[in-house]
C-alpha positions as CSV (number, residue, x, y, z in Angstrom):
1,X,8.4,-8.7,13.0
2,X,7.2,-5.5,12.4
3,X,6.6,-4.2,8.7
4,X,10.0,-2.0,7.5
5,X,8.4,1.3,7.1
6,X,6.3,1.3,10.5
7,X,6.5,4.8,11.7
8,X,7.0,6.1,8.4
9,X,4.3,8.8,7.0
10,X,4.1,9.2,3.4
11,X,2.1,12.4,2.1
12,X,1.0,11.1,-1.4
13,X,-0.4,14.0,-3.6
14,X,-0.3,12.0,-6.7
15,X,-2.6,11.2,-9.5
16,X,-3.4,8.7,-12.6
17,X,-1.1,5.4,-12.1
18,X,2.7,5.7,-11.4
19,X,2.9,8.3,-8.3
20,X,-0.2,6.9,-6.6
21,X,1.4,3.3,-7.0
22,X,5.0,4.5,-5.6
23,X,2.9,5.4,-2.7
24,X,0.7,2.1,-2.9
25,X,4.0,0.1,-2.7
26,X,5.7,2.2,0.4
27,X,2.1,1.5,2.2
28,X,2.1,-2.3,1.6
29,X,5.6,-1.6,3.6
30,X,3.8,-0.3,6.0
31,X,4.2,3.2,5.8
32,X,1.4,5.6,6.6
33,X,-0.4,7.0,3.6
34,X,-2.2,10.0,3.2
35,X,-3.4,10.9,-0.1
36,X,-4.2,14.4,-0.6
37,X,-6.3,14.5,-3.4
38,X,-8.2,18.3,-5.2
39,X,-11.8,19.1,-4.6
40,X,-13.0,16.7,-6.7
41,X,-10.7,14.1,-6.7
42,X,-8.0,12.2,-8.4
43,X,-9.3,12.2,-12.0
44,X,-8.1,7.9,-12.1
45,X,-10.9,7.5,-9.8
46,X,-13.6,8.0,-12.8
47,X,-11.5,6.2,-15.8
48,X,-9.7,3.1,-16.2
49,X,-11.4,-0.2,-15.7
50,X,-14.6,-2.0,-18.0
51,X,-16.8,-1.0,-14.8
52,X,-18.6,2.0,-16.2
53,X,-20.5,1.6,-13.0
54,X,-17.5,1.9,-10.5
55,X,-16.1,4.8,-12.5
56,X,-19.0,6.8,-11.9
57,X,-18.7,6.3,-8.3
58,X,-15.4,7.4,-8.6
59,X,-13.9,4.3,-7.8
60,X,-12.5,2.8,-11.0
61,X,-10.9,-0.3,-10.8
62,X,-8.1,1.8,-12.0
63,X,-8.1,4.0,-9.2
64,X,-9.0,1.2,-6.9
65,X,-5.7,-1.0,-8.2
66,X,-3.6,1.2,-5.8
67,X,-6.1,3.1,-3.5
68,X,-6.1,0.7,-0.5
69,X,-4.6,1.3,2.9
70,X,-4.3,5.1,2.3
71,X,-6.3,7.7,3.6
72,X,-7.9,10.8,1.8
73,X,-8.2,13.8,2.4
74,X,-9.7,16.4,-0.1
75,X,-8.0,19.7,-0.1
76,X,-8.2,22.9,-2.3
77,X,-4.5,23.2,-3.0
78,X,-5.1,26.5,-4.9
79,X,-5.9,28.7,-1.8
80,X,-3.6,30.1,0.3
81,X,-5.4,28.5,3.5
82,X,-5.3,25.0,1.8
83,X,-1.7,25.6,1.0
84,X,-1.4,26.3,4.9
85,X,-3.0,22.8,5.8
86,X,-0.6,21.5,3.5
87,X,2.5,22.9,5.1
88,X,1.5,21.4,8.3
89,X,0.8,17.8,6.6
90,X,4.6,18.1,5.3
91,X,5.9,19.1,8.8
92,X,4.2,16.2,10.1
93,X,5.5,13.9,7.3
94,X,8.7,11.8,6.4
95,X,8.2,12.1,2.6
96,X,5.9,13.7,-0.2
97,X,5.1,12.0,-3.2
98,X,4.1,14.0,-5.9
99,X,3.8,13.9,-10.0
100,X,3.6,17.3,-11.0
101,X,4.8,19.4,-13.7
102,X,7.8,22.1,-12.4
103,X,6.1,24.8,-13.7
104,X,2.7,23.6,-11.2
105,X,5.1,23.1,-8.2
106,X,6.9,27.0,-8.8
107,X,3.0,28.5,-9.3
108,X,2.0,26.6,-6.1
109,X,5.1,28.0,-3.8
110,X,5.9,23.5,-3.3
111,X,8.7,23.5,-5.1
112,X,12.1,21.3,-3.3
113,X,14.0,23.9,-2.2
114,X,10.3,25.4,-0.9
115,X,9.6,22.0,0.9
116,X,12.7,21.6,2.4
117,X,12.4,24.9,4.1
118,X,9.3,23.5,5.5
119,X,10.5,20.3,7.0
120,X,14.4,19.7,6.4
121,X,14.0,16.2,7.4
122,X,11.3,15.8,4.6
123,X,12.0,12.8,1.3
124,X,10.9,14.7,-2.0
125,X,10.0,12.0,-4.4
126,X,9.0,14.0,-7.9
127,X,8.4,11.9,-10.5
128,X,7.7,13.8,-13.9
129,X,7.8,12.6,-17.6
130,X,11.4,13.7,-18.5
131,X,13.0,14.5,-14.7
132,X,14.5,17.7,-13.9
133,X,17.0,20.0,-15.4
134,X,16.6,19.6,-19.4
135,X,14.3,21.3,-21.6
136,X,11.5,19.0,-21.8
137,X,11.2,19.2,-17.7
138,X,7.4,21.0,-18.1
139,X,6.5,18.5,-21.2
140,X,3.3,16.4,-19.8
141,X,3.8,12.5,-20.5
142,X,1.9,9.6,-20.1
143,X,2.9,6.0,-20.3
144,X,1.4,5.6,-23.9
145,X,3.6,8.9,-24.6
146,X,6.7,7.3,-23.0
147,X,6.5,4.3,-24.7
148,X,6.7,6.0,-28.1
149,X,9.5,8.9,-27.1
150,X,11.5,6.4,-25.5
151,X,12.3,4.1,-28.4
152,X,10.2,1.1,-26.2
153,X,7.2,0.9,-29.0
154,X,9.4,0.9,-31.9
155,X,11.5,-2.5,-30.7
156,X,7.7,-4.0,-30.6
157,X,5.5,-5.8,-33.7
158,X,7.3,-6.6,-36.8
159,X,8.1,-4.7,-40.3
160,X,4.4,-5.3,-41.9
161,X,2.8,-4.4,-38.0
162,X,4.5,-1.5,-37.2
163,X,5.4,-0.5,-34.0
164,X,2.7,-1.6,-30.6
165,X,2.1,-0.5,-27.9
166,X,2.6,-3.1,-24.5
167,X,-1.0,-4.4,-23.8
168,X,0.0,-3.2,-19.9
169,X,1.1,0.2,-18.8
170,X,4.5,-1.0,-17.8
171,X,6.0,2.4,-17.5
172,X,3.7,3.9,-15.1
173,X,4.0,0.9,-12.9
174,X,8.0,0.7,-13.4
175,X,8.4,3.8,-12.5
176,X,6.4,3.5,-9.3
177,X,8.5,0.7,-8.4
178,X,11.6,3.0,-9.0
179,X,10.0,6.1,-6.8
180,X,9.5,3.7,-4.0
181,X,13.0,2.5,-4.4
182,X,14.5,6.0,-4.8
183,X,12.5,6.8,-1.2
184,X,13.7,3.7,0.2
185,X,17.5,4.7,-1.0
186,X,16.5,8.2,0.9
187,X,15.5,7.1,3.8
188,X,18.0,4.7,4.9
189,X,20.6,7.5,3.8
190,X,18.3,9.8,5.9
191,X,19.4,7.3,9.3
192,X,23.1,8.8,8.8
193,X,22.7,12.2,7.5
194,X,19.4,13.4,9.3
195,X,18.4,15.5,6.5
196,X,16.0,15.7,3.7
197,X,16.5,14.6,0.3
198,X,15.5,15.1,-2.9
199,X,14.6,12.1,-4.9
200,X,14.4,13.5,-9.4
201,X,12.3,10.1,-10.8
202,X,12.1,10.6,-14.9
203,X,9.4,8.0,-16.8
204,X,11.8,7.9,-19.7
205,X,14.7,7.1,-17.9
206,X,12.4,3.8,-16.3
207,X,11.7,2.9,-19.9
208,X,15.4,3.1,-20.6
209,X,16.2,0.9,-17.8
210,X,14.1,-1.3,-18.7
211,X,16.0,-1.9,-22.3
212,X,19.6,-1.8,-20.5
213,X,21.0,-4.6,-22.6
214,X,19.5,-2.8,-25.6
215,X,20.7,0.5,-25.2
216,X,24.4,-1.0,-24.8
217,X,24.1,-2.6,-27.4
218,X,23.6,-0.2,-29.9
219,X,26.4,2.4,-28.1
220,X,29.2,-0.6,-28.1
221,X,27.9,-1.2,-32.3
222,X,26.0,1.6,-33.6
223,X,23.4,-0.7,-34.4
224,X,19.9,0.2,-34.8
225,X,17.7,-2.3,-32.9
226,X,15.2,-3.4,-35.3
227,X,11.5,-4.6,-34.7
228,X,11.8,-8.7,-33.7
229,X,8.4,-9.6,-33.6
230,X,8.0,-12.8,-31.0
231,X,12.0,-13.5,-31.4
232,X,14.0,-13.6,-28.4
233,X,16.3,-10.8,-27.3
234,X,18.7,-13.1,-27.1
235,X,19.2,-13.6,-30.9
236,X,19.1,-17.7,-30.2
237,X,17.9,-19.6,-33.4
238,X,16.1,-22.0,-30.5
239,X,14.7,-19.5,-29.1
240,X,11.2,-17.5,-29.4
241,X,7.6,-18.0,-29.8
242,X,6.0,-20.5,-32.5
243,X,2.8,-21.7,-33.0
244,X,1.3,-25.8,-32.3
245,X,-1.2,-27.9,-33.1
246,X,-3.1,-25.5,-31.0
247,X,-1.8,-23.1,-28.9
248,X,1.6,-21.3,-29.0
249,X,5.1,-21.9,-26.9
250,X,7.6,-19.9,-26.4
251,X,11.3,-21.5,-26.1
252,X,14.1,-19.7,-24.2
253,X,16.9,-22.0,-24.9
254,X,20.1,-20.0,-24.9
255,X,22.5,-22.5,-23.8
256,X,24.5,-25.5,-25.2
257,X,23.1,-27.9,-22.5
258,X,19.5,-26.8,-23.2
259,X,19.5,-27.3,-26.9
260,X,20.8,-31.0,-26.2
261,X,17.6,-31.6,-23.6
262,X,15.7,-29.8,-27.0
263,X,16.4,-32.1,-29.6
264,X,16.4,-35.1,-27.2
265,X,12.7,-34.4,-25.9
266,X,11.4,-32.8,-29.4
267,X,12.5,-36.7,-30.9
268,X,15.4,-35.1,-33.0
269,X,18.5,-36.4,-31.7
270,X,19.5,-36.3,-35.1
271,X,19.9,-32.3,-35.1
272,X,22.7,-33.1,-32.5
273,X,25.0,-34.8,-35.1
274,X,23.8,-32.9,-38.0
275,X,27.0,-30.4,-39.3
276,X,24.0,-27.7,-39.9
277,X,22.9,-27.8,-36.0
278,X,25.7,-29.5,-33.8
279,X,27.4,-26.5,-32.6
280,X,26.1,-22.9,-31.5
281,X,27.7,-21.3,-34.8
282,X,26.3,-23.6,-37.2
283,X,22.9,-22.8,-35.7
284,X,23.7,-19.2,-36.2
285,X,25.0,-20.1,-39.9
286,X,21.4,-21.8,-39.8
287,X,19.2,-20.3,-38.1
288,X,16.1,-20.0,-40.8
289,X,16.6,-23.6,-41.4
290,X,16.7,-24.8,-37.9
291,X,13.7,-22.5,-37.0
292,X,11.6,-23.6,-40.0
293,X,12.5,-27.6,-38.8
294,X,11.0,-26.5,-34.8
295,X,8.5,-25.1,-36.3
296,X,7.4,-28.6,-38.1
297,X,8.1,-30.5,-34.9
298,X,6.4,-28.0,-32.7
299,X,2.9,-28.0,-35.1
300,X,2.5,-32.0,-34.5
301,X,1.2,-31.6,-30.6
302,X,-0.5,-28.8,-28.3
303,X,1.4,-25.8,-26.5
304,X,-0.1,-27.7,-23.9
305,X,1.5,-31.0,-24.0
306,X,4.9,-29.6,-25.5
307,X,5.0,-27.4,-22.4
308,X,4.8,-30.4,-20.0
309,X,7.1,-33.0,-21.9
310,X,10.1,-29.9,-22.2
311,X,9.4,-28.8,-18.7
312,X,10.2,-32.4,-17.8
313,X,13.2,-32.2,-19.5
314,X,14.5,-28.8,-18.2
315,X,14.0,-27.2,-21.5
316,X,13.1,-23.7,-20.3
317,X,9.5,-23.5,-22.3
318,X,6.2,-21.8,-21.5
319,X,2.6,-21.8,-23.5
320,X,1.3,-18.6,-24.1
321,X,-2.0,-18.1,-21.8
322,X,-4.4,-15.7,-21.4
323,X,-4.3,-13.2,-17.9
324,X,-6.6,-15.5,-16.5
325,X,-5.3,-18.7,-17.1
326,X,-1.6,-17.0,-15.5
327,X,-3.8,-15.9,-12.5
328,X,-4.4,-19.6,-12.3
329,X,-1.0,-20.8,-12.4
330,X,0.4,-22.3,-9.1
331,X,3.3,-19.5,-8.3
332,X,0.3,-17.3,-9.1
333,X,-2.4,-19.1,-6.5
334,X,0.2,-20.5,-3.6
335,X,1.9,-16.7,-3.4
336,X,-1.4,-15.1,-3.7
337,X,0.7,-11.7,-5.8
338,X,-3.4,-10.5,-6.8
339,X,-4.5,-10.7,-3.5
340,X,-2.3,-9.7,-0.7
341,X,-2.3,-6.6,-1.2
342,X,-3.7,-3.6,1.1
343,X,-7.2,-3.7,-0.1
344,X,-7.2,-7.3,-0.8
345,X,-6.2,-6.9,-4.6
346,X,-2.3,-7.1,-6.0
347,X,0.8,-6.2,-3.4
348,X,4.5,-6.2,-4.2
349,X,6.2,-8.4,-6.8
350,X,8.1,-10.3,-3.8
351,X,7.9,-12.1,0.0
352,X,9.8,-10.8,2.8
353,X,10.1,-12.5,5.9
354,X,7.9,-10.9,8.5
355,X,5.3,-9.7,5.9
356,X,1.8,-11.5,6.0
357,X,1.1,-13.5,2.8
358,X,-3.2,-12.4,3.8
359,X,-2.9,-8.6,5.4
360,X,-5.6,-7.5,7.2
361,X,-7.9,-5.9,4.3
362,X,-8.4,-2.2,4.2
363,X,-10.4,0.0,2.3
364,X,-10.0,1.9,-0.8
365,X,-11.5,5.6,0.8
366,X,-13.7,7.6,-0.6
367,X,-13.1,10.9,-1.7
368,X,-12.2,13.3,1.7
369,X,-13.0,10.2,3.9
370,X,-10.1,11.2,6.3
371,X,-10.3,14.7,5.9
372,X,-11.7,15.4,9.4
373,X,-9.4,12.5,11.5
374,X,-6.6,14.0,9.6
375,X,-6.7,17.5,10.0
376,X,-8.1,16.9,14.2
377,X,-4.8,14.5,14.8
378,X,-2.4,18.1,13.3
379,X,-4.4,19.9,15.7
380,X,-7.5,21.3,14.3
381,X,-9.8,21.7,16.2
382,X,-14.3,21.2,15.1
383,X,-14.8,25.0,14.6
384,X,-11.8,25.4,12.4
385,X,-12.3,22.3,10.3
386,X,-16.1,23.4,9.7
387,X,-14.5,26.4,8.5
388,X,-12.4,25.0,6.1
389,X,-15.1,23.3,5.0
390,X,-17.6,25.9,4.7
391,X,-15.3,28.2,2.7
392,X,-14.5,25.6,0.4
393,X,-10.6,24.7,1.4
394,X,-11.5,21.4,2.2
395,X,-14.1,18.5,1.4
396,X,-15.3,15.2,3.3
């Protein structure tokens, strides 16, 4: 079974983490990649990453997280020759990835409506901070930026922390997952409608999604979330993170059934037939009481050995671990997430049928390591590409 987006070529001129992943994840779906990177390169490719080493080579682990499977070609997007070279890459294309500001796309003569004239068939994923049509469109953003603009950083920490950031760049990898999404929306609309399409991904809008239940929440009460700390979202006294004899587990029990298997497994049948615990709304009534009695019960054993004995019991419970004990975990090992992707590191977060579980490994490229197959197979020929070269328009 052949991979869904065989046939499929994918001009990626992204940088730092969220467009080059949107492209990362069309290419794990087999979609031709070609990442056309500036003279000297996609500035990811020296930061990110505790290899100082790599970095220098400009290939950060960063940079390396979502490089494979793509080729590169290094082209001086600032001339009008190199825009020339460009125009032919989009006629040869299916979609363009791309992460730049408006304002860089109208100064560089790329903009959509420029792009479509080029190739009306062509998929125009932009992915910007803030998306298109509003007054911050031009504003640069990151995913530390987003995090604070959004509202994400201040549901995070507690009163006496303040607000914290994720430990992860969530955002920029959210929203890569949405790009790829968005093309894959355009695409199969594409089958129908044999034209273009063009496909307005905003960072803050990723961030909102991914506080949905939140957001609705305060429009349907006018409440303010608050800062909750380690406490569930789902405001369940039996729910959340506390600390053990060593170690600490987190408790998602949300449901009637699952505080029952609780108190039977944490040896407190009692709580069942206690007025101040036997139903959902006495809990409520209750809930510093009942969380200062789990939090007794929970300090007499490990994380470790709570985790197993409520597993067991279908309490839905999980000890906190480090990145590399969850690496270790057997969903993590037997599904192999941090290693089947292009290059041998992580792929998508799911399995389809017809997808290997071990691709075959290809390389992160170097800087312009394609730049001479790619421009011979649009019909260059030696002479001209040594041009190109020699004037400066391309590299590699």
């Amino acid at each position: 079974m052949s991979a869904p987006l065989n046939g499929i070529r994918v001009i990626d001129w992204t940088h730092v983490l969220a467009g080059p992943a949107c492209a990362y994840y069309l290419g794990l779906l087999g979609a031709d990649i070609i990442k056309v990177e500036s003279l000297n390169g996609d500035a990811m490719r020296h930061r990110g990453g505790t290899d100082k080493n790599l970095s220098a080579k400009g290939m950060s682990t960063a940079y390396q997280t979502q490089g494979g499977g793509k080729k590169s070609i290094a082209l001086d997007l600032e001339t009008e020759t190199g825009r020339d070279v460009f125009h032919r890459l989009l006629q040869s294309a299916d979609v363009l990835v791309e992460n730049h500001r408006p304002s860089t796309l109208d100064r560089l003569r790329l903009t959509e409506a420029q792009t479509k004239v080029i190739n009306p068939k062509l998929i125009h994923c932009a992915m910007t901070g803030y998306g298109r049509g509003n007054a911050m469109e031009n504003a640069p953003a990151y995913d530390v930026n987003i995090q604070a603009i959004s509202g994400l950083m201040s549901l995070t920490g507690t009163q006496d922390t303040g607000p914290i950031r994720t430990g992860a760049p969530i955002v920029d990898y959210a929203t890569g997952l949405v790009g790829a999404l968005g093309v894959m929306s355009a695409l199969f609309s594409r089958q129908t409608s044999e034209s273009g399409a063009f496909v307005d991904v905003s960072m803050l809008e990723t961030a909102f999604s991914l506080m949905s239940s939140t957001i609705t929440d305060y429009q349907m009460t006018a409440t303010a979330p608050q800062p909750r700390g380690n406490a569930a979202n789902s405001r369940s006294p039996s729910s959340g993170t506390f600390a053990c004899l060593s170690g600490h587990l987190s408790l998602g029990v949300n449901e009637e059934t699952q505080f029952r298997k609780l108190a039977v497994a944490l040896g407190c049948d009692d709580w069942l037939t206690d007025a101040r615990f036997a139903d959902p709304v006495a809990r409520d009534k209750n809930k510093d009481m009942l969380g200062n009695a789990l939090t007794r019960v929970l300090a007499t054993r490990t994380a470790e050995d709570w985790e197993n004995r409520l597993l067991a019991a279908g309490v839905p419970a999980a000890r906190l671990r480090t990145l590399p004990e969850a690496l270790d975990l057997p969903p993590a090992k037997t599904r192999k997430f941090a290693s089947r992707g292009a290059s041998g590191g992580v792929g998508l977060p799911f399995v389809m049928t017809g997808n290997p579980d071990t691709p075959d490994p290809k390389p992160v490229p170097r800087l312009g390591n394609d730049t001479h197959s790619v421009l011979q197979a649009l019909g260059y020929c030696d002479d001209q590409i040594n041009s190109l070269r020699k004037t400066g328009v391309i590299a590699g």
